[in-house]
C-alpha positions in Angstrom: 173.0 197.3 94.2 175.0 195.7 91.4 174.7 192.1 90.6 178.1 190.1 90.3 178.5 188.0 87.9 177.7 184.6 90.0 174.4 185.5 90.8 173.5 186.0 87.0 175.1 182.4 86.8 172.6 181.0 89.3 169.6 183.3 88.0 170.2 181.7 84.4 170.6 178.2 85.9 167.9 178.5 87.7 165.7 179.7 85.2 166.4 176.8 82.7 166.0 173.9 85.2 162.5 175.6 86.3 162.0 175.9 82.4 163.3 171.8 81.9 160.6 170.6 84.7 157.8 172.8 83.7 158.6 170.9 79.4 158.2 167.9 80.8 154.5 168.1 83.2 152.7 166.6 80.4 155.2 164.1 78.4 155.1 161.6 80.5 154.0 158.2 80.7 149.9 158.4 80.9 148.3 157.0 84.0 145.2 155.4 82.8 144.1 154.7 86.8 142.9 151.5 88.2 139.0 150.5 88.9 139.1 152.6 91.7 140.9 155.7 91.0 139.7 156.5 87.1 136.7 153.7 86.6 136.0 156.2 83.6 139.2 154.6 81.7 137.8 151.4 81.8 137.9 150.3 78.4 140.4 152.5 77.6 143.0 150.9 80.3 142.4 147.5 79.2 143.5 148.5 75.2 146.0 150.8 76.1 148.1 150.8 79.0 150.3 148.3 78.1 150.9 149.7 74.5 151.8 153.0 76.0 155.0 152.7 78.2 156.7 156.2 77.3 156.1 159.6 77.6 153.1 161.2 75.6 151.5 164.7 76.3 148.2 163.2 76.0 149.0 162.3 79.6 147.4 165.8 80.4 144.1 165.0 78.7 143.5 161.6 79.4 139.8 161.6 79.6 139.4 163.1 76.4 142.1 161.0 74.5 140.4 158.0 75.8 137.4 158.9 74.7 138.4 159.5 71.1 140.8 156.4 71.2 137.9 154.0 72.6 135.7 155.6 69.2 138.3 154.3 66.6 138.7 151.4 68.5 135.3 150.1 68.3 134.7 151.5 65.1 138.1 149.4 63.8 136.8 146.5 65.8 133.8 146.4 64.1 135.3 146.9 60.9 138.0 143.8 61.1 134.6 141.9 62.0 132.9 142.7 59.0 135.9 142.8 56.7 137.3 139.2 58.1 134.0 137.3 57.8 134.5 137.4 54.1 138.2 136.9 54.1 140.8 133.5 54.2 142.5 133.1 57.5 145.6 131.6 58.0 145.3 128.6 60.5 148.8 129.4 61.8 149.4 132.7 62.4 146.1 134.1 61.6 147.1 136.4 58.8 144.5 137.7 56.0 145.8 134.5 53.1 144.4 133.6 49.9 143.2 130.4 48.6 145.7 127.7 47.0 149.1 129.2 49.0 150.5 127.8 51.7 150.5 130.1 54.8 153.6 129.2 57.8 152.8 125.3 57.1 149.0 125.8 58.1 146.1 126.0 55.8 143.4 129.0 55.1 140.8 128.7 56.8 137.4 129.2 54.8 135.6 132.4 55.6 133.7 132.8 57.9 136.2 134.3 60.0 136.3 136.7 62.9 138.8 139.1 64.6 141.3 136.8 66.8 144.0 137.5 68.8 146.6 138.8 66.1 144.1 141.5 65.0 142.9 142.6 68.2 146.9 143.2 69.1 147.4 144.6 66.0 144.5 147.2 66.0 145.3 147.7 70.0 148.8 148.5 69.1 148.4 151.0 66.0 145.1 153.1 67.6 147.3 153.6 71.3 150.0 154.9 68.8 147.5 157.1 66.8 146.1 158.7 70.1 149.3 159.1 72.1 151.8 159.9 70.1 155.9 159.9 71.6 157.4 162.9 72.8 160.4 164.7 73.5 158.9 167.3 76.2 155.8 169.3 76.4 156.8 171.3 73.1 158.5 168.5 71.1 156.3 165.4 69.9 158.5 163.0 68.1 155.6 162.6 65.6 152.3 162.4 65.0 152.8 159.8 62.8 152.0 156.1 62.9 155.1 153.6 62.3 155.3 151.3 58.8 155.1 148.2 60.6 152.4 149.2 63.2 149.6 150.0 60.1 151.1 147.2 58.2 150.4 144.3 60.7 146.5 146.2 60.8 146.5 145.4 57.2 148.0 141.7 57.2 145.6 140.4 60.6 142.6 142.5 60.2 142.4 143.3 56.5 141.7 146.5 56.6 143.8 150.1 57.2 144.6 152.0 60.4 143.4 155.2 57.9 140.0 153.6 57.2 138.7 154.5 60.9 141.2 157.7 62.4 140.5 161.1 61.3 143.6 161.9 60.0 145.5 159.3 57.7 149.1 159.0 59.9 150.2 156.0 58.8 153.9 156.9 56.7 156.2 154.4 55.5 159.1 154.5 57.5 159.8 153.2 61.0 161.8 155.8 62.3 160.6 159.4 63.6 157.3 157.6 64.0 155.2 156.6 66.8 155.3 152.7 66.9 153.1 151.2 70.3 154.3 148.1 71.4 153.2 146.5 74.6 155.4 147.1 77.5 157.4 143.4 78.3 156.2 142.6 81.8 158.7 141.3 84.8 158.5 137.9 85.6 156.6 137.7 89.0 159.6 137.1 92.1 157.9 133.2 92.7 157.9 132.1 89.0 161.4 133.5 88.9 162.1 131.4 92.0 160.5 128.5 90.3 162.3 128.6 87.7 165.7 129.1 88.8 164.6 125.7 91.2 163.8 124.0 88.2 166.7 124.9 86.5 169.2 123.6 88.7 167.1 120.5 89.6 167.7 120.0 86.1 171.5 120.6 85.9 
């Protein structure tokens, strides 16, 4: 039987929708679990999940990624540690500053110093980006890359380089075609919202 020319149409259609869902299985947004559901992601759900809010196809191999992501981690942790303890903090912003100059209007703080809250952001932020890097679809990855400003702010809070602890140096210097982790901005809960608006128009 001959086939008209519609039913080629709908064969080729078809074919490249089943082709577009089966691309994007794996780039997706990873679900690192909760307690309950992946209690093997532990550590890796408290540093990651809210640096990762787009599609990576390390979604597919989450116990392994974690794994390797947690190593660096703890290695880069342990490294800030040692590298801050001998290093100037800025009493401000908490940036790696240098006797004699003034740093945001605060002062630098003699060493010792440990990691605070700027570093742990900033090494959270640049090893979620090493381990699951943005893609397109299953077969595109935006990069492999780490972002410019993502190793930067590991330089200028923990004094010391992204490169240092990963296996591969992926830091470039650019910030576009890059993978750049930022945590995901979180909805203000429906009662605070309520609160507020209250507030607000108490106040008008």
């Amino acid at each position: 039987r001959s086939t008209g020319a519609g039913e080629i149409w709908l064969s080729v259609v078809f074919i490249f929708n089943l082709s577009s869902v089966e691309s994007n299985y794996c780039c997706t947004t990873p679900d690192f679990g909760n307690d309950n559901s992946a209690p093997e992601l532990a550590g890796c759900r408290q540093v990651c999940r809210a640096f990762v809010p787009y599609g990576s196809i390390q979604a597919c191999s989450m116990n392994r990624t974690c794994t390797n992501a947690m190593r660096d981690y703890d290695e880069a942790y342990s490294l800030a540690n040692r590298r801050l303890s001998g290093s100037y903090v800025c009493t401000v912003d908490q940036r790696v500053c240098y006797p004699g100059i003034t740093c945001g209007g605060g002062t630098c703080a003699e060493p010792p110093n440990s990691v605070g809250v700027s570093c742990e952001l900033a090494l959270r932020s640049a090893v979620c980006a090493y381990h699951f890097p943005r893609c397109v679809t299953d077969y595109v990855v935006l990069s492999y890359e780490v972002c410019l400003d993502t190793c930067n702010a590991v330089m200028t809070f923990c004094n010391m380089s992204l490169d240092e602890v990963t296996a591969v140096p992926n830091c470039v210097a650019r910030n576009f075609g890059c993978t750049s982790a930022r945590a995901a901005r979180l909805s203000r809960p429906p009662i605070l919202a309520s609160l507020a608006a209250a507030a607000a128009a108490a106040a008008a």
